[in-house]
C-alpha positions in Angstrom: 36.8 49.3 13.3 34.6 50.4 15.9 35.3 50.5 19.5 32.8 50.5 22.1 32.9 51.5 25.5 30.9 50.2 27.9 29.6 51.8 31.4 28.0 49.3 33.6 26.2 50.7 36.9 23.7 48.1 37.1 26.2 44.9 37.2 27.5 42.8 34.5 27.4 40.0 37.1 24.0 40.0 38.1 20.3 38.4 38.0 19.1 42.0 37.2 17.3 42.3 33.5 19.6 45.2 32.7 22.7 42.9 33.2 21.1 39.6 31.2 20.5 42.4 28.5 23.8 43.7 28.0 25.5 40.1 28.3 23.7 38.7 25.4 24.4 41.9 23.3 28.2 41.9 24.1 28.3 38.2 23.2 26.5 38.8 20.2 28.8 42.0 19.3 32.3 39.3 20.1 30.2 36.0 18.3 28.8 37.9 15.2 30.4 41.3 14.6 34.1 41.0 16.1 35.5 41.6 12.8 34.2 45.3 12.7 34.2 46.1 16.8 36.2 46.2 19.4 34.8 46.3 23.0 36.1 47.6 26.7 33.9 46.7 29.8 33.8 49.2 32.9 31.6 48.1 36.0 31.9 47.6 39.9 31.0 44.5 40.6 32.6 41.3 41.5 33.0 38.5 39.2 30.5 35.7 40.4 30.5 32.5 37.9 26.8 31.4 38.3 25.6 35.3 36.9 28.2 35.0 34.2 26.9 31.6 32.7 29.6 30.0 34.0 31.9 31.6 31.5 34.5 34.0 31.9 34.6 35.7 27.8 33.6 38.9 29.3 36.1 39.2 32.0 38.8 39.8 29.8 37.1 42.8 28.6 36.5 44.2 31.7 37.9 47.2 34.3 36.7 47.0 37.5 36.3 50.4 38.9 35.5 51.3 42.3 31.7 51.9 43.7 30.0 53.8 46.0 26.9 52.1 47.4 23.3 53.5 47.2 22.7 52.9 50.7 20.1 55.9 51.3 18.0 54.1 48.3 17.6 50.8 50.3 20.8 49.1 47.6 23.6 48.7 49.5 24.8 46.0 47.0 24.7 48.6 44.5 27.1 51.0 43.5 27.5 54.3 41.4 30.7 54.1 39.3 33.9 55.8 40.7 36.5 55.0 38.3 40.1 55.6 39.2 42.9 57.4 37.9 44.2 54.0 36.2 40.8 53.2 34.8 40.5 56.7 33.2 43.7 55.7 32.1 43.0 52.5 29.9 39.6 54.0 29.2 41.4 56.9 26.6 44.0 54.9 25.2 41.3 52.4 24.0 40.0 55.5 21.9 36.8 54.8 21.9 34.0 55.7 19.2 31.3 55.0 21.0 30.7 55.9 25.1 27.5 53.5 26.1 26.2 53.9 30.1 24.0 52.0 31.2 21.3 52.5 33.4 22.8 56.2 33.6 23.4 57.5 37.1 26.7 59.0 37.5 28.8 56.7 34.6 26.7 59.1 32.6 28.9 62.5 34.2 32.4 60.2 33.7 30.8 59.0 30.4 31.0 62.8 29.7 34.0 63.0 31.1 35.9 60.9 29.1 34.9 62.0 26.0 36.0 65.4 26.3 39.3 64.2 27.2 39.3 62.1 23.9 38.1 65.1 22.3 40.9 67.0 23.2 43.9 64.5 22.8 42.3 61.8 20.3 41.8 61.7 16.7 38.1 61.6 16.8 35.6 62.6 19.5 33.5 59.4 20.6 29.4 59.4 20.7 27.6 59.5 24.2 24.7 57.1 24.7 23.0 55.8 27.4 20.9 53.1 28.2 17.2 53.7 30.5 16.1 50.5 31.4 14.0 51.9 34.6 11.2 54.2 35.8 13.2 55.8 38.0 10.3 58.7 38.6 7.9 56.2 39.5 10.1 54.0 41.8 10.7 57.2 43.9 7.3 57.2 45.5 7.4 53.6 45.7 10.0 54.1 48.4 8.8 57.1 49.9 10.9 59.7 48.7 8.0 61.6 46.9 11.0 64.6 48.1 13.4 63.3 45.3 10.7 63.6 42.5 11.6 67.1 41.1 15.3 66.8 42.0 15.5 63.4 39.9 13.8 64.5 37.7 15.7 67.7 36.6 18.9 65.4 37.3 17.5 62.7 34.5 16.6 65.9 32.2 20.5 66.5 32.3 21.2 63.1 31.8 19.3 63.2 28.6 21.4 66.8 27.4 24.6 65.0 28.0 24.3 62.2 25.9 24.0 62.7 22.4 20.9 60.2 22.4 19.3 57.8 24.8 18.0 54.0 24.2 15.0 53.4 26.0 13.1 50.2 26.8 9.8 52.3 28.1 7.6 52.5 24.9 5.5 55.3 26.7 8.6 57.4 26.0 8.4 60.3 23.7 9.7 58.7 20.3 11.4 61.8 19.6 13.5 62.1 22.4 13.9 59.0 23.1 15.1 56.1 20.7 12.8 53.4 21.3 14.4 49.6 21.7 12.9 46.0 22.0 14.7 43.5 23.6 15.1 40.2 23.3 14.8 36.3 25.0 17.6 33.3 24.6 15.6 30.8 22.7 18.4 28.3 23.3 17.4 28.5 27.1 14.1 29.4 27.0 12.3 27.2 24.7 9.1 26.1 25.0 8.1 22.8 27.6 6.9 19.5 26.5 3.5 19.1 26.8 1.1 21.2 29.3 0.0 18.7 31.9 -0.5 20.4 35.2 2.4 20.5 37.6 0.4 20.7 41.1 -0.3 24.0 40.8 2.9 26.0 40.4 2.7 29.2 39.7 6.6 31.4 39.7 7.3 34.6 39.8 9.8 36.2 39.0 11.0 40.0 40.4 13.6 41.9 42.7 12.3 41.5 46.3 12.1 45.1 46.2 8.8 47.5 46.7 8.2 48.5 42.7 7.6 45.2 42.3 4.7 44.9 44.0 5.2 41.7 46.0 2.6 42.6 48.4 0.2 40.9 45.7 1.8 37.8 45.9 0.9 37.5 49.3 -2.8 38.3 48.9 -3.0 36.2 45.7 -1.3 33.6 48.0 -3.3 33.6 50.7 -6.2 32.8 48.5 -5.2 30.1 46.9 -3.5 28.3 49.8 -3.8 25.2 47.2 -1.0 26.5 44.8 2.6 26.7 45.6 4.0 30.1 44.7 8.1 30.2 43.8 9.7 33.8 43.6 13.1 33.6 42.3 15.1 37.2 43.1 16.7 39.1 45.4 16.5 42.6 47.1 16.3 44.5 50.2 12.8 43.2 51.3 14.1 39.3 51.5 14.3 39.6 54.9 11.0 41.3 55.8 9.1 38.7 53.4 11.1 35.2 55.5 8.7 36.7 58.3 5.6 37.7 56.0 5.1 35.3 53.2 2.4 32.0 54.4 3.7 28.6 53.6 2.8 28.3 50.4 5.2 30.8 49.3 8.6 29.8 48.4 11.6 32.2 48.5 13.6 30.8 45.4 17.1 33.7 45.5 18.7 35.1 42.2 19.3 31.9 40.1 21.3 31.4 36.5 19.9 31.6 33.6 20.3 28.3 33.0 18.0 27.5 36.4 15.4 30.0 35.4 14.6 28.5 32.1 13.9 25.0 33.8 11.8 26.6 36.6 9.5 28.4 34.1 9.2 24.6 32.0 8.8 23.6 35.4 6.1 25.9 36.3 1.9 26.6 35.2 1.2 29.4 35.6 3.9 33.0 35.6 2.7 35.7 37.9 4.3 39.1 37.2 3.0 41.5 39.9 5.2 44.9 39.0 2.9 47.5 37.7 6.2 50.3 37.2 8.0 48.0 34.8 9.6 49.4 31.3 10.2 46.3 29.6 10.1 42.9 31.6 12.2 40.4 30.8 10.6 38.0 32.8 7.3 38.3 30.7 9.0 37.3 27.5 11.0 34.6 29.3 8.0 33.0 30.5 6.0 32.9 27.5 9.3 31.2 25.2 9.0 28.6 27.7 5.2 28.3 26.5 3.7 29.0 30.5 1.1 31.6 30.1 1.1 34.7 31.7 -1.2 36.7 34.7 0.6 40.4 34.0 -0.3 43.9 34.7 -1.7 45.6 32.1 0.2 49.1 32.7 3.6 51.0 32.6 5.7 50.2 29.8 4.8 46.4 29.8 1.1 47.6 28.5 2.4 48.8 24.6 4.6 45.8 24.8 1.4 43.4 24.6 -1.4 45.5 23.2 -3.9 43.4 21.9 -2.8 40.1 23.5 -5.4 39.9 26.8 -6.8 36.4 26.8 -4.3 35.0 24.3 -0.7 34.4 25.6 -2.6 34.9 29.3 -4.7 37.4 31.4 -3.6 40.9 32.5 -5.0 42.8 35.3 -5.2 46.9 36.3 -3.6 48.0 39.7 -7.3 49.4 40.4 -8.2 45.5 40.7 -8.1 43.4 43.8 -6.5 40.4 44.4 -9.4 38.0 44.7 -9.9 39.3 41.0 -6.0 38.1 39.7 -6.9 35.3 42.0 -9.6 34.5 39.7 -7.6 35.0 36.5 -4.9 32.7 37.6 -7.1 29.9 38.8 -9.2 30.4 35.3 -5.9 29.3 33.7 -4.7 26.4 36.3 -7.2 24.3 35.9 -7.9 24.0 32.4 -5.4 22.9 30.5 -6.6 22.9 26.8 -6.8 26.6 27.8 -3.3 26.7 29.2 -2.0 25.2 26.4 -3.4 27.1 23.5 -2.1 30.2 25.7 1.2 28.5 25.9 1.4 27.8 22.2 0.6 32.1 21.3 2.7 32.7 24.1 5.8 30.8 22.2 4.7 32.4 19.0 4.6 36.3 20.8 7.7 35.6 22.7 9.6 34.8 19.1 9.8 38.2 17.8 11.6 39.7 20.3 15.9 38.2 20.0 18.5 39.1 21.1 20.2 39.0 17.6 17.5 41.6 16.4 18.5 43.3 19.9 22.0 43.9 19.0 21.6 44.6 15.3 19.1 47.5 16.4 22.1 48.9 18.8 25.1 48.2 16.1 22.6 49.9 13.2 22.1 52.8 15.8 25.4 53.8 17.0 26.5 53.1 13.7 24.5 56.1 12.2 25.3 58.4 15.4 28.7 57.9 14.7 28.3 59.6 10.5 26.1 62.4 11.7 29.3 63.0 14.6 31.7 63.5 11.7 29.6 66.2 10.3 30.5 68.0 13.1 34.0 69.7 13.5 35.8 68.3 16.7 38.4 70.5 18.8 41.3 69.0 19.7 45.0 69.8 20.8 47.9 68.0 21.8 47.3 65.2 19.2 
């Protein structure tokens, strides 16, 4: 029996890709592979029923530590965890094999912590992972804090030499330092539409209102093609500024379920996905199970992701280009629909290889293996 501790700094309860990621594995982990692992859930966040599919399995797994917010990087809904004495606690007596933290920030330093404790009063000394779902280098300059580069840097350097290996999203990534992981779509929820007849013009994106993901596009793309209506479903620190910005073809959506996303991308012709910093976004592979082609930018991580794929499952774009020039690309797909369709249909047949099922056997198969090599090594403990 394995058990598996989970550090969640991102949210478990959230909109957020890392939190839709680690739901669906978890679930997977309790539907599939119960027999052979155990789980324990550490994150700060409130329980909100609309985030958690309106299910409460994972609840029952879960400590909720305390948080402090990241005010000075423009998240105040966000929190480091800041687990208490109590939490520590539980954490040790559950005696876990394997130490996951997500999104590593400071869970990483307690991720540390907690497994020296086990290795000095447990039988075996658990395996340190984390889990980099971000660009966190890139987003710094994003938000002006070019200041922070070398600092974060050095600090995500000692991230990486305190886990005993990292899973990464970002295919750029050095494959040997790095262990390289494809994510995966909900089928069940995101399957493809009906047919392809045009919806009016719809074109959805979806994205944190925040300044990586380059929303200022939208605006421009927007402006020129007053004739579409443009949904953006998320939330972040620039909602407010964009209610004053956006024209009135824009449509400010919020953070929506799952379950409401699917039927807004079946609902929609056209996905727009702006971000040109992303590692891995879900919201590409999401639009395309639903069969609505894509206009994506051909950089960051999403660029290996789709190598190969230009003019098939949609178009994709370089920041260097202007917005009349996406303008064009989407317009190019809305108004031929044999075109959107036989986009639609690769897109479906893309969006199929990644699961979550092939998700979760890639992190079982992993920490599995971490966990022999470990035992190779002699552990010090006391007090057992």
């Amino acid at each position: 029996m394995t058990n598996y501790l989970f550090l969640i700094e991102p949210f478990l309860y959230d909109a957020n890709g890392v939190a839709v990621c680690y739901r669906n594995i978890i679930r997977i982990i309790l539907a599939k592979y119960s027999e052979n692992n155990n789980i324990m859930i550490v994150s700060p966040d409130e329980y909100r029923e609309e985030f958690a599919e309106g299910r409460d399995d994972l609840e029952s797994l879960r400590l909720k530590s305390y948080g402090v917010s990241l005010v000075f990087y423009c998240y105040d809904s966000l929190k480091f965890i800041m687990p208490g004495s109590e939490v520590l606690r539980k954490a040790v007596q559950f005696q876990p094999d394997v130490i996951h933290c997500i999104q590593p920030g400071f869970c990483s330093f307690w991720g540390s912590f907690i497994k020296h404790v086990c290795r000095l009063f447990c039988p075996s000394t658990p395996v340190l992972t984390g889990g980099l779902h971000s660009d966190t280098q890139t987003m710094v300059g994003m938000y002006n804090l070019n200041f922070l580069y070398w600092p974060l840097k050095l600090y995500l350097k000692l991230e990486t030499a305190i886990c005993d290996a990292v899973l990464c999203v970002d295919h750029r990534r050095n494959a040997e330092k790095f262990h390289l992981w494809k994510l995966g779509v909900d089928t069940r929820l995101f399957h493809p539409k009906n047919d392809y007849c045009s919806l009016g013009g719809a074109v959805i994106i979806v994205a944190r209102l925040a300044p990586e993901k380059n929303l200022d596009l939208v605006i421009h793309v927007a402006n020129l093609l007053p004739q579409y209506t443009f949904s953006i479903y998320g939330d972040g620190p620039l909602r407010e500024t964009l209610r004053k910005t956006v024209p009135n073809n824009v449509l400010l959506k919020g953070a929506v379920s799952q379950q409401k996303l699917a039927v807004a991308y079946r609902n929609s012709d056209v996905s727009l996905v702006p971000g040109t910093a992303e590692c891995h976004p879900l919201s590409l592979i999401e639009s395309l199970a639903t069969g609505t082609p894509v206009v994506v930018a051909d950089e960051g991580g999403t660029k290996p992701l789709i190598a190969g794929q230009d003019g098939k499952i949609g178009y994709f774009y370089h920041s260097d280009e202007n917005a009349l020039s996406v303008s064009k690309k989407l317009w190019l797909i809305m108004e031929n629909q044999p075109l959107r369709e036989e986009m639609g249909r690769q897109g479906v047949a893309f969006a199929s290889t990644f699961t979550w099922d092939k998700c979760t056997k890639k992190f079982l198969e992993f920490h599995e293996q971490l966990i022999i090599n470990s035992k190779k090594r002699k552990p010090y403990r006391f007090l057992l």
